[in-house]
C-alpha positions as CSV (number, residue, x, y, z in Angstrom):
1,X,89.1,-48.1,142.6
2,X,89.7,-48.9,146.0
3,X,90.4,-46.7,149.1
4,X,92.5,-47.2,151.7
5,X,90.8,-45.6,154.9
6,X,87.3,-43.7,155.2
7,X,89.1,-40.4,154.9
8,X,90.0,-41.0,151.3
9,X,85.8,-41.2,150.7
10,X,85.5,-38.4,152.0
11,X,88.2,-36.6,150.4
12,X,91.5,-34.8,151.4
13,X,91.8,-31.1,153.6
14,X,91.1,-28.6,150.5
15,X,90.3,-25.1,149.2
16,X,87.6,-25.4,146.8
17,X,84.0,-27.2,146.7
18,X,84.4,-30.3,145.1
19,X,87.7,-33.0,145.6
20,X,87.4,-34.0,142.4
21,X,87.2,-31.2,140.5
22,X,89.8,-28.7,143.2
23,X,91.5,-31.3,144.8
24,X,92.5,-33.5,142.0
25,X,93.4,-30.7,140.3
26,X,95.3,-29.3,142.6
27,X,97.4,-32.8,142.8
28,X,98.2,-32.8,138.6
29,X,99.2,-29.6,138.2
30,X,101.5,-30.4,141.3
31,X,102.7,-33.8,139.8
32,X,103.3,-31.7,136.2
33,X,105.6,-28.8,138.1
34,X,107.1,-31.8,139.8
35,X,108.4,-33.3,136.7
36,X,109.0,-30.3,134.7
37,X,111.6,-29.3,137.8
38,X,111.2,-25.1,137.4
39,X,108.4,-22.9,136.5
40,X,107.3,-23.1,132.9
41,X,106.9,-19.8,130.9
42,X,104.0,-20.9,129.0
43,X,101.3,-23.6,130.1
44,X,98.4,-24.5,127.6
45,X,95.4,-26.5,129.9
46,X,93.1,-28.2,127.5
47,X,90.4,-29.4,129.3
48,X,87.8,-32.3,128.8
49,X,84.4,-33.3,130.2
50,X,83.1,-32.0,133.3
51,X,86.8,-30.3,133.5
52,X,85.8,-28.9,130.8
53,X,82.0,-27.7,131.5
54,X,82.3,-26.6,135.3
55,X,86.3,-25.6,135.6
56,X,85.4,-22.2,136.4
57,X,82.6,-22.6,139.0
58,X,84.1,-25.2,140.5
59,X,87.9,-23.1,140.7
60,X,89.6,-26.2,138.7
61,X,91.7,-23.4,136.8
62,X,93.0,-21.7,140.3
63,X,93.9,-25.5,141.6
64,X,95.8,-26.8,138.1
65,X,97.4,-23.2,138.6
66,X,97.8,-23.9,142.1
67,X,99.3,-26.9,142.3
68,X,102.0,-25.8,139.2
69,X,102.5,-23.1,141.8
70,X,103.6,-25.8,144.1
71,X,100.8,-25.2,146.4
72,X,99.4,-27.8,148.4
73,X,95.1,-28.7,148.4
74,X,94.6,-26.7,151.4
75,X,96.6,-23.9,150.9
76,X,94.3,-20.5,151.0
77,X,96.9,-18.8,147.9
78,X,95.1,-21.5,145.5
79,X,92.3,-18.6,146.0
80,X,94.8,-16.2,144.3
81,X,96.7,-18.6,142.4
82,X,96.1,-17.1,138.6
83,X,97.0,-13.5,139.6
84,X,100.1,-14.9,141.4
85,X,101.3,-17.2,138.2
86,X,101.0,-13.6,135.8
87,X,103.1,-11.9,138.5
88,X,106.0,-14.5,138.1
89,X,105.6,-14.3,134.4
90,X,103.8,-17.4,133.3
91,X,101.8,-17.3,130.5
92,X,98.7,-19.7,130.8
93,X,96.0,-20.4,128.3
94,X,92.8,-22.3,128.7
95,X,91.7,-24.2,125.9
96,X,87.9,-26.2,126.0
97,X,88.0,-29.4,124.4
98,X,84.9,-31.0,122.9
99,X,86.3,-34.2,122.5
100,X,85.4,-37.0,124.6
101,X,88.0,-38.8,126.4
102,X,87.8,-42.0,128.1
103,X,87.3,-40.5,132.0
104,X,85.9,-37.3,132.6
105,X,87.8,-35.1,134.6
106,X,90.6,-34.9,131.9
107,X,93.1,-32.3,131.3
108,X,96.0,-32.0,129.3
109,X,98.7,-29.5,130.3
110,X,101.3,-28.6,127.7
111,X,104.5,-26.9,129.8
112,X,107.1,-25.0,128.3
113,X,110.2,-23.0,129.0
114,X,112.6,-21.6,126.2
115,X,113.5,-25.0,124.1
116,X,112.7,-27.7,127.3
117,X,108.5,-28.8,126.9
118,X,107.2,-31.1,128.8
119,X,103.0,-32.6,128.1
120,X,101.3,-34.5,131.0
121,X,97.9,-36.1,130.7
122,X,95.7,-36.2,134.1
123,X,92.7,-37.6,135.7
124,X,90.6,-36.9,138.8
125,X,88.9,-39.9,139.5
126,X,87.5,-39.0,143.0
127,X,88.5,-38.2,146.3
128,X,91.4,-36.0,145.6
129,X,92.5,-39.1,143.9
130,X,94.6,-38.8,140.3
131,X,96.0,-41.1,137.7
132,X,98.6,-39.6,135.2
133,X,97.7,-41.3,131.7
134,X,100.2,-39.8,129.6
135,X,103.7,-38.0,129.5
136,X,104.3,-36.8,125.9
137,X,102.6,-39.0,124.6
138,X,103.5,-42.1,126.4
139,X,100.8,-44.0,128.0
140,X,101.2,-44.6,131.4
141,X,99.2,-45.2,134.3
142,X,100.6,-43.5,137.4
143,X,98.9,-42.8,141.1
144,X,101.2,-39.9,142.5
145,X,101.0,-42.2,145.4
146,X,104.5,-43.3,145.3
147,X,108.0,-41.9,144.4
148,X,108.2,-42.5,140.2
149,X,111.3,-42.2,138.3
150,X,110.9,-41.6,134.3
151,X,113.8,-42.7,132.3
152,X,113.4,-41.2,128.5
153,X,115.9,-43.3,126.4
154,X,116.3,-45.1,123.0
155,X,115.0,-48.7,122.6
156,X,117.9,-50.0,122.9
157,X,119.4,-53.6,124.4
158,X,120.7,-53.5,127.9
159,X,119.1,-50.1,128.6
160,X,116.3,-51.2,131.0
161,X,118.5,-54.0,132.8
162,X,121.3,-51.1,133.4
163,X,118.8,-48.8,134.9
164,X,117.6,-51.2,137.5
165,X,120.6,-52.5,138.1
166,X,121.4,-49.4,139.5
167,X,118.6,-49.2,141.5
168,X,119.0,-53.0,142.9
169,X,122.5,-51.4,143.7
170,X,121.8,-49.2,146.1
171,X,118.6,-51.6,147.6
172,X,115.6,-49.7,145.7
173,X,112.4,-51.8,145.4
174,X,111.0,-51.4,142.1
175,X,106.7,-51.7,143.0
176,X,105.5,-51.2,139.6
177,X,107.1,-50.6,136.6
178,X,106.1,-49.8,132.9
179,X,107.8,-49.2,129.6
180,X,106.3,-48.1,126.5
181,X,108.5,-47.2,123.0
182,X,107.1,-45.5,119.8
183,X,108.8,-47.9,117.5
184,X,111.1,-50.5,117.7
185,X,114.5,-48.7,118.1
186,X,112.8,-45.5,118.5
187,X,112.4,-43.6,121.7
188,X,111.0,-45.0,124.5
189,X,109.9,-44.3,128.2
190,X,110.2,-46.6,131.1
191,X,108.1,-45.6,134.3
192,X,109.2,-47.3,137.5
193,X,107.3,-46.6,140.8
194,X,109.8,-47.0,143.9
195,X,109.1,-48.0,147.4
196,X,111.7,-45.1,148.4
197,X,113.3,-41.9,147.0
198,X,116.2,-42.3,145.2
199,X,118.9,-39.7,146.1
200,X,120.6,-37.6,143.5
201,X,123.9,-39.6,142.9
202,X,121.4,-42.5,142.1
203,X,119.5,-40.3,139.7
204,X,122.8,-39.2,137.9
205,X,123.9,-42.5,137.6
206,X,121.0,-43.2,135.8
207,X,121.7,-40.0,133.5
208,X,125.0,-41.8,132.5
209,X,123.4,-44.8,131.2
210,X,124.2,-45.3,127.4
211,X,120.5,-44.8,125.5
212,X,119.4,-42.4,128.4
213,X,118.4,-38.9,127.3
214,X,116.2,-37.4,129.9
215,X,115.5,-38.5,133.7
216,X,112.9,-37.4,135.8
217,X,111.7,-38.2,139.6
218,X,108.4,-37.7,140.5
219,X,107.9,-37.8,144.6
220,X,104.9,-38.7,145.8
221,X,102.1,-36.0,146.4
């Protein structure tokens, strides 16, 4: 892992006692409210590892909350953050995992709201630092750093070339970009981080592609 300035070391302006564990935390639970677009009803946090051992001491449930809250790391309502959630009528379970996962710091947050759900695997790997490893159930490996669109289609021909067409359209640099499918022929997701937002008449475009079925943009956190 490799950090751009001396202030990532040391870690990001926070609420909590630890970047990894507050912090990091903080910065999933934003990315998952980011792509699930509203706030869920229900949100099932399985947590792994040191997540796992130390999430209450160290206030990792307040900052997952937090940051599905929309809350920044330094904001002083992560504090208040699971009292605040029940008020606007989320539901939130947390479930210890005794499984070992690859990194330590894992959780696993299941979002849902009437028939749309929406599963996102994190990491805190230091320094207020994440990686996003999985969106139902797609590996991925995503920073947060930069804008990310997530196209959801079918694995069909011509789908991927028409999405970044549209993107090379309208002058969009493509930085990184994955795809991963189930099967062949069988849903797919294709993960491209962006060197700039793309605005909403972009993002519709997209929508309209034939093989699309779900779009969503991730900003950078």
């Amino acid at each position: 892992m490799k950090f751009k300035s001396v202030f990532e070391i040391i870690g990001p302006t926070m609420i909590g006692p630890s970047s990894s564990h507050t912090a990091g935390a903080v910065r999933i639970g934003h990315v998952a409210s980011a792509l699930f677009g509203e706030l869920p009803e229900r949100v099932d946090i399985y947590l792994y590892g040191s997540f796992m051992e130390t999430y209450r001491g160290h206030g990792t449930d307040v900052a997952l909350v937090g940051g599905l809250l929309g809350y920044d790391t330094d904001d002083e309502r992560i504090i208040t953050s699971l009292a605040t959630a029940a008020e606007q009528g989320m539901s939130i379970e947390f479930i210890e995992m005794q499984e070992e996962k690859k990194y330590p710091n894992t959780v696993v947050l299941d979002l849902q709201k009437a028939d749309k759900q929406l599963s996102i695997e994190g990491v805190s790997i230091g320094g207020g630092k994440i990686e996003i490893t999985a969106i139902n159930n797609f590996p991925i490996s995503l920073s947060g750093d930069y804008p990310a669109l997530l196209v959801f289609h079918q694995d069909t021909f011509g789908t991927i070339a028409n999405v970044t067409r549209i993107l090379g359209n309208d002058s969009i640099n493509v930085g990184a970009m994955q795809v991963n499918r189930k099967e062949k022929g069988d849903s797919a997701l294709m993960m491209c981080e962006l060197d700039e937002k793309p605005n909403a008449a972009i993002i519709n475009e997209i929508r309209q592609v034939t093989g699309v079925t779900a779009v969503f943009l991730m900003e950078n956190s």
